[in-house]
N, C-alpha and C positions, 0 to 999 in steps of 0.2 A: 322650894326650900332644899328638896334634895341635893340639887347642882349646885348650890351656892353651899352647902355644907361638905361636900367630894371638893369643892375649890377650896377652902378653907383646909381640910383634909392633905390635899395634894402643895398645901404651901403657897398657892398661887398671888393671894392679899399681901404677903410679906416677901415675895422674892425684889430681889436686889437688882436693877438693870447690869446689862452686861457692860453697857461704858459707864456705867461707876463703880465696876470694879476693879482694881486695884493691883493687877497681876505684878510681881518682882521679875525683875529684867535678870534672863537665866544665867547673861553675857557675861564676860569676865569682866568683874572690878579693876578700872586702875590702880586704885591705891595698893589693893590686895598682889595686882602683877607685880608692881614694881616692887614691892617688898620682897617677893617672892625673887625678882629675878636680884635683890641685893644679896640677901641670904641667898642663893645660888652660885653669885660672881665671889661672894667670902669664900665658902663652901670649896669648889674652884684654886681659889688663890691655896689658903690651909693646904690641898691636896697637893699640889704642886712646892708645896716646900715639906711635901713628907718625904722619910728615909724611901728609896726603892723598893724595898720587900714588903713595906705597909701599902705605899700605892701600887702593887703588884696583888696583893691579897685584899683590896676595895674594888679593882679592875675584873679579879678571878671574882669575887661573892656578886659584883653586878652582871656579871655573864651567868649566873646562875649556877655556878660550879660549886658541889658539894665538899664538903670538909673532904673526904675521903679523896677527890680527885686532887685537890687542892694539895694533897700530902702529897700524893704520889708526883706532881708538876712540881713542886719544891725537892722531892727527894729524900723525905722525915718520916724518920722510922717510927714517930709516934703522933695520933693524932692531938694529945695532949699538949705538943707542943704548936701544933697549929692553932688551938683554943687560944694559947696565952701571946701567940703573935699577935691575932687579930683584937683579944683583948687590948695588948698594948697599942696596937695602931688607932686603934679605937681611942684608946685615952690619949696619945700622940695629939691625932686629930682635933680633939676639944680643945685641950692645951693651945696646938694653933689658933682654933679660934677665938682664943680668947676665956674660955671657960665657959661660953654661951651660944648659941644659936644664932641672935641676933645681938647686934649691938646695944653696949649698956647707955644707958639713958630709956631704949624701949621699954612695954610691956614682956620682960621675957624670964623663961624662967631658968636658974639656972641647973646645970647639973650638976 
């Protein structure tokens, strides 16, 4: 009785075989890439029809460069006005896209 109550104890009467279990495939979702790679190729197109100094200042923030060096490679004697460029390229860019992320008809939200 003792060993049949340490198996009970230990879960052993209600474990779950391991090929009926049910593991989620880790691998990338198609549906999930290829949305991924639409909003990317938008994403893309948007940047390539911005003014030079906005995709100049997306270019310098994804190389990791801080507002400060960012002043100094423009040549701006205040960093305030670096704030309000990247604000505006910022709103630029949405404007490009449409006002959205992804296309309307999707689930998406707008900003």
């Amino acid at each position: 009785m003792g060993g049949r109550r340490k198996a009970v104890r230990r879960g052993e009467y209600n474990q779950v075989s391991l090929d009926d279990l049910q593991v989620p495939d880790s691998g990338p979702n198609p549906g999930v890439e290829a949305e991924r790679k639409q909003i990317l190729a938008r994403l893309m197109e948007a940047i390539d029809r911005l003014a030079p100094r906005c995709r100049q200042l997306f270019l310098w923030k994804l190389e990791g460069k801080r507002l400060r060096e960012i002043q100094k490679l423009f040549g701006v004697s205040s960093i305030n006005t670096i704030y309000t460029w990247i604000f505006g390229a910022e709103r630029e860019l949405l404007e490009k896209m449409d006002g959205q992320w992804k296309r309307s008809g999707d689930a998406a939200e707008r900003y």
